[in-house]
C-alpha positions in Angstrom: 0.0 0.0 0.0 1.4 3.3 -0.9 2.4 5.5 2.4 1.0 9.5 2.4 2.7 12.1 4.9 1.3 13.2 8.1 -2.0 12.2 9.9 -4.8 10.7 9.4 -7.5 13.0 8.7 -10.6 15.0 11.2 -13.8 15.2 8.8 -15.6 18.0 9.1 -19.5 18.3 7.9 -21.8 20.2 6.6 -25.4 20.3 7.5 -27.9 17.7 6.4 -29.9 17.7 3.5 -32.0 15.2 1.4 -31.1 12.3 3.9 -27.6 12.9 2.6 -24.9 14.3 5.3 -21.6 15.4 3.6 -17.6 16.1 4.0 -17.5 20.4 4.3 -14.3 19.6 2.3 -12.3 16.8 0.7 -9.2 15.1 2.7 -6.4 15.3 1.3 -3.3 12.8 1.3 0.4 13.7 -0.1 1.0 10.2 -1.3 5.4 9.2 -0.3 5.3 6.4 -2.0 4.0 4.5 -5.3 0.9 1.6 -4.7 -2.8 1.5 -5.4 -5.8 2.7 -3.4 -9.1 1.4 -3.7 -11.1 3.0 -0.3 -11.4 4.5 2.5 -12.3 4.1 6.3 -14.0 6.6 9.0 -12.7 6.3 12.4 -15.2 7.9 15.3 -15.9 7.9 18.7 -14.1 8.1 22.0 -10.6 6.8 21.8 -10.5 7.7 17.7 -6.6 8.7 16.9 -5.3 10.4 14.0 -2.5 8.4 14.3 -1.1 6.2 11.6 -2.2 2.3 12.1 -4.2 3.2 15.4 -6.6 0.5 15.7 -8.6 2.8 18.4 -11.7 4.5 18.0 -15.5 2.9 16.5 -15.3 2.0 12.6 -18.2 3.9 10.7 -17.5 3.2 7.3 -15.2 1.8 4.8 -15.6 0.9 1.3 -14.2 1.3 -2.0 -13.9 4.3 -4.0 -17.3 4.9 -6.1 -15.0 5.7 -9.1 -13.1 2.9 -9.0 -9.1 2.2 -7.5 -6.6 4.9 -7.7 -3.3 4.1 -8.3 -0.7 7.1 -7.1 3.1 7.9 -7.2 5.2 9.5 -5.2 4.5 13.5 -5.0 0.8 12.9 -5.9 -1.8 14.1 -3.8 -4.5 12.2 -3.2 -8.3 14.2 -2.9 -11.0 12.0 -1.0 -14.5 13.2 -0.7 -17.6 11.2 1.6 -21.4 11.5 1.6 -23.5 9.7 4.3 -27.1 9.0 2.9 -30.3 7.4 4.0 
């Protein structure tokens, strides 16, 4: 899996609407390292770390990307955006 610099990511949202709750913003990654993405996971709750490989915190979500794997290099920056719906 390719490696990105820093920490993991806080979401932040925006309100509510059509049963569909939204990212205010995308999260981005600075991809270190060539490999192949194909999701992402949300972290919550008490105990949730925005450290690297933290296995604290409640899972929410993961899945795969809607438009299919991504497959990076080093120096690209990877843009991930998340909608919640009913």
């Amino acid at each position: 899996a390719p490696t990105y610099t820093g920490s993991r990511k806080t979401v932040a949202w925006s309100a509510a609407s059509g049963g569909s709750k939204a990212a205010s913003a995308a999260a981005s990654f600075a991809i270190t390292s060539a490999g192949t993405v194909g999701g992402c996971f949300l972290v919550l709750g008490a105990g949730a770390s925005a450290t690297i490989d933290s296995t604290a915190g409640t899972l929410y979500s993961a899945g795969a990307f809607t438009g299919g794997s991504r497959t990076v290099a080093n120096g690209d920056t990877l843009n991930v955006t998340y909608t919640a719906s009913l």
